[in-house]
C-alpha positions in Angstrom: 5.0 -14.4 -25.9 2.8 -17.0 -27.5 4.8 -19.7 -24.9 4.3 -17.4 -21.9 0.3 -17.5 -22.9 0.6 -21.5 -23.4 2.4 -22.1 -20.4 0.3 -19.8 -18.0 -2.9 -21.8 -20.1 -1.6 -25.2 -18.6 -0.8 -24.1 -15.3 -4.2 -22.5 -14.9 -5.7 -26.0 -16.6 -4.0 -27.6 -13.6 -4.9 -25.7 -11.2 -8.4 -26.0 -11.8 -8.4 -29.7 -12.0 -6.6 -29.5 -8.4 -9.3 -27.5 -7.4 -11.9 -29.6 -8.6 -11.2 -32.0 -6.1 -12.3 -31.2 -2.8 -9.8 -30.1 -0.4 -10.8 -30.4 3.1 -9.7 -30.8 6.8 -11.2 -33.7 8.9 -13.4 -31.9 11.1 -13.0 -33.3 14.9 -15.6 -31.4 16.5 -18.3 -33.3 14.3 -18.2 -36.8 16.2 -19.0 -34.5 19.4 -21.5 -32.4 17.9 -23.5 -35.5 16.7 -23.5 -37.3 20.0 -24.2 -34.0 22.0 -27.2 -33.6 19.8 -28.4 -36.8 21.5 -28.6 -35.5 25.2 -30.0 -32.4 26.9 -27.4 -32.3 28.9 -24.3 -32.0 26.3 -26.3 -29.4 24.5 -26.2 -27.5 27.9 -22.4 -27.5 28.3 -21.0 -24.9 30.7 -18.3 -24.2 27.8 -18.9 -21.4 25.9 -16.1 -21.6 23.0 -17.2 -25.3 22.7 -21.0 -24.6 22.0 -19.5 -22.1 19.5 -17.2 -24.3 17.5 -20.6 -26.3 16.4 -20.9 -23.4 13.9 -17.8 -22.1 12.5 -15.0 -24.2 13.8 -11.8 -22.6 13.9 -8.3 -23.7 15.4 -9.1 -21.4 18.4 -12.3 -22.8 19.1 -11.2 -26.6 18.8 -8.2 -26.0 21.0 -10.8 -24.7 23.3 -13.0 -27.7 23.1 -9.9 -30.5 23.3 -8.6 -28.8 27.0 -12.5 -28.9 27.5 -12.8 -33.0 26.7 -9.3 -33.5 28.4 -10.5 -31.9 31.6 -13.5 -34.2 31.2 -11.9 -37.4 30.2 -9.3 -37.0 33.0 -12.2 -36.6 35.5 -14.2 -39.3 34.0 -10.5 -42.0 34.1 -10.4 -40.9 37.5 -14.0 -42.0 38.3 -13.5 -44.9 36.3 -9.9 -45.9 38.4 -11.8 -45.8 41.3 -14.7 -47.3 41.1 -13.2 -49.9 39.6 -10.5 -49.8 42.6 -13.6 -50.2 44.8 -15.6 -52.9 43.1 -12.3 -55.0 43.2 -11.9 -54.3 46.8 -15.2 -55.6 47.7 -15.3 -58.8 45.9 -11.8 -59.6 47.3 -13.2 -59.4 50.8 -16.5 -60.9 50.7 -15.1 -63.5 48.4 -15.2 -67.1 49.2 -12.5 -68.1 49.6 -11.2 -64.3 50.1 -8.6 -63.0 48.1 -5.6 -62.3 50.3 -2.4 -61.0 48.6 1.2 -61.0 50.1 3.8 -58.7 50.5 5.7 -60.5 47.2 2.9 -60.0 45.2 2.4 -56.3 46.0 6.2 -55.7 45.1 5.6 -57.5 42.2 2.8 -55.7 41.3 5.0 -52.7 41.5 7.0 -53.4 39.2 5.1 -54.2 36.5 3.3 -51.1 37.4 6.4 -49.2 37.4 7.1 -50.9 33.9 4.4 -50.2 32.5 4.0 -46.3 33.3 7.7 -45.7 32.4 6.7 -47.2 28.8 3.6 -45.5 28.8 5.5 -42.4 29.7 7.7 -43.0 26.8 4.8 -43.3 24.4 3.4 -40.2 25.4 6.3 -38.3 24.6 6.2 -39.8 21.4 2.7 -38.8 20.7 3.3 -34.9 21.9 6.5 -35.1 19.8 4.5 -36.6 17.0 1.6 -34.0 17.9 3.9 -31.3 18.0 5.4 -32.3 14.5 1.9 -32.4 13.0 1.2 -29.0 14.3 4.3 -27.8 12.6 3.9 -29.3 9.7 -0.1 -28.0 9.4 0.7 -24.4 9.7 3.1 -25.0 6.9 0.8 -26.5 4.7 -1.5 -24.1 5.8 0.9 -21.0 4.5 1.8 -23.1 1.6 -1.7 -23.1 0.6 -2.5 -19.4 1.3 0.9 -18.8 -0.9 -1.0 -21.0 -3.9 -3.6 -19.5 -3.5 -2.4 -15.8 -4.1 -0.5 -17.2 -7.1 -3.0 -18.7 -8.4 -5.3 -15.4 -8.3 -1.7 -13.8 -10.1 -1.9 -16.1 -12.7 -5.7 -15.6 -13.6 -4.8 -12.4 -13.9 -1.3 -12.5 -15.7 -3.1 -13.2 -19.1 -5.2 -10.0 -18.9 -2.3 -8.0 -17.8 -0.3 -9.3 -20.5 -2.8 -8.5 -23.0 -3.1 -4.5 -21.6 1.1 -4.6 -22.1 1.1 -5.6 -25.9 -1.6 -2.8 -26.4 0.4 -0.4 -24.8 3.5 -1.5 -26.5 1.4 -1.2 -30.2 0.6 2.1 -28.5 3.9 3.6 -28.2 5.6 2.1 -31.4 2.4 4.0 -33.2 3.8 6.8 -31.1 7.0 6.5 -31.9 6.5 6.3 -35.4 4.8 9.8 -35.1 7.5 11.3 -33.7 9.4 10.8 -36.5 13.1 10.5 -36.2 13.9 12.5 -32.8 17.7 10.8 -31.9 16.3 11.4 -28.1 13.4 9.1 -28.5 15.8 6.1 -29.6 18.1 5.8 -26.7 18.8 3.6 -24.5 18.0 3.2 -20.8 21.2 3.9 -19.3 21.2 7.1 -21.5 17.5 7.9 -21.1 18.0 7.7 -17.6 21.0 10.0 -17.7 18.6 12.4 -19.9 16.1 12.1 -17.5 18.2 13.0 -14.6 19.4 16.1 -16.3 16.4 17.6 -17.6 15.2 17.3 -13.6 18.3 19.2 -12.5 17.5 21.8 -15.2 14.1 21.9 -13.9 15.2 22.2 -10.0 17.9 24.7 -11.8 14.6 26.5 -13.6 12.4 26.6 -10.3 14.9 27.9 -8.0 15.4 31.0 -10.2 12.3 31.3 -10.4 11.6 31.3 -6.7 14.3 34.0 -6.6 12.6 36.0 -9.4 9.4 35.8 -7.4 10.7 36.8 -4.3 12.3 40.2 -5.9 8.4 40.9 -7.5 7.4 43.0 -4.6 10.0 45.3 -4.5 10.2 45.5 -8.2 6.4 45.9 -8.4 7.6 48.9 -5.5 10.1 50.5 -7.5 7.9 50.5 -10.6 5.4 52.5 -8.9 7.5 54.7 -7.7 8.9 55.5 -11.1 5.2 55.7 -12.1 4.7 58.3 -9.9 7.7 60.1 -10.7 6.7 60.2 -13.8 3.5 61.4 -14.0 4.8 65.4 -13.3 7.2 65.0 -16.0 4.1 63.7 -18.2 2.4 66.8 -17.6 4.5 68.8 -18.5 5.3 67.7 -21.8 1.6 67.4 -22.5 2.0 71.8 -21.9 4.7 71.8 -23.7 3.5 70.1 -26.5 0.4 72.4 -26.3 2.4 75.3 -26.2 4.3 74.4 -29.0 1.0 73.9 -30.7 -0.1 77.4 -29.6 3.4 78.7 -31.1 2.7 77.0 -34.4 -0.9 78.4 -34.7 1.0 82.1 -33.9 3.6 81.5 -36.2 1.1 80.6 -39.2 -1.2 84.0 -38.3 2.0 86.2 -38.5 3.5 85.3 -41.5 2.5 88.1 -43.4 4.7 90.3 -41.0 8.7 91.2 -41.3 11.4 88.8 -42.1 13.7 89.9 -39.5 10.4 89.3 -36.8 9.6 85.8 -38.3 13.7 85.1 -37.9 13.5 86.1 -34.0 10.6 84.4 -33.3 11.8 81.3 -35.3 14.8 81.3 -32.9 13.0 82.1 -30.1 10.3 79.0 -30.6 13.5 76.9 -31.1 15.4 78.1 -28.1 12.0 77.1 -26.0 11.9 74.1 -27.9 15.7 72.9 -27.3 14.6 73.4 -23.4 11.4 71.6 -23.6 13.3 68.9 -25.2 15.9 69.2 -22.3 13.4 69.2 -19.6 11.4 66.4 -20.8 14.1 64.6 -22.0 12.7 63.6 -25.4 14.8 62.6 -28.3 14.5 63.3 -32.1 
């Protein structure tokens, strides 16, 4: 663990010396920014996204403003071509002598112009290819970057986690040494896992009857009161009985002083009504 905290210790250590070097993209719109600053009229620019991109560039925004400046720089080459074109023109003809060219020099001419705009053709394949390949190769860089940047945030943050993980290990071997000596809280994954599983499917077992149980509590809770109702006549008359029995008793003492053979008839006759009392209430001894 001690090497884990080393290790992370010198990464971080390197990655803030990286970072203590600024990191930063040449910014193209600046060179335009500065010398439209110097005119009225480039400050007036008809281009929205490129007046914008003088605040917060963004890729979006300087893609915007480089189809903007090619429109413009392809106009202004045009312009250029032929006003040059003219100016030659009219020196050739109010030269002295004048300059006359022949047919042989025009085809000549042709050529080398042909020549020349298949090479320069050729090159600017090269530079989209090359253009192209820079593109590719900045949005990599770009997600490269964003990846070492998330990581880094990680690993600040791996030395606190780590810390909160050996609490909560010191945490559950002080738990575990309260325990005591359960075999169930020494096993090992696989078997934990099996454990687990099978105290769930006693638990789905456990709610399921339960659910079962539940849905017979109405019409037990029914049937209860029913009984509870059925019972309350037989309640009442046991409570007579009882009192009559009572009644008997309080006869049976106030007589005593009577005949044998009465006392014996009565005797039976208070056990006879008690036998059917018994009977009728169903009461057992």
């Amino acid at each position: 663990m001690d090497d884990i905290f080393t290790d992370t210790a010198k990464a971080l250590q390197a990655i803030e010396e990286l970072n203590a070097e600024p990191i930063s993209i040449i910014k193209l719109s600046e060179p335009i920014s500065s010398e439209a600053t110097q005119s009225e009229e480039a400050r007036q620019r008809t281009s929205d996204a490129s007046n914008a991109s003088f605040d917060a560039p963004t890729p979006a925004s300087l893609e915007a403003d480089l189809a903007h400046y090619k429109e413009l720089f392809a106009k202004l080459r045009f312009s250029y071509v032929e006003q040059v074109t003219k100016e030659k023109f009219i020196r050739a003809i109010v030269g002295d002598p004048p300059l006359i060219v022949t047919m042989q020099e025009n085809l000549e001419l042709e050529k080398e112009n042909a020549a020349v705009k298949s090479e320069l053709k050729a090159l600017k394949l090269e530079v989209a290819d090359m253009i192209e390949e820079l593109e590719r190769k900045g949005r990599e860089l770009s997600r490269r970057y964003e990846t070492v940047q998330l990581e880094t945030a990680k690993l600040r943050d791996l030395p606190q986690k780590s810390k909160q993980l050996e609490e909560r290990i010191e945490e559950l071997k002080t738990e575990k040494d309260l325990t005591g000596t359960d075999p169930s809280m020494n096993l090992p994954l696989a078997k934990t896992q099996e454990l687990v599983a099978k105290r769930q499917r006693e638990q789905a077992e456990l709610a399921r009857e339960l659910e079962a149980l539940q849905a017979k509590v109405p019409r037990k809770k029914k049937e209860a009161e029913r009984l509870h109702a059925e019972l309350q006549p037989l309640e009442t008359k046991r409570q007579n009985g009882m009192a009559a029995a009572r009644e008997a008793q309080r006869r049976k003492e106030a007589a005593l002083g009577g005949a044998a053979d009465d006392l014996e008839q009565r005797a039976r006759w208070w056990r006879a009504n008690e036998a059917i009392l018994k009977q009728a209430l169903d009461i057992q001894t």
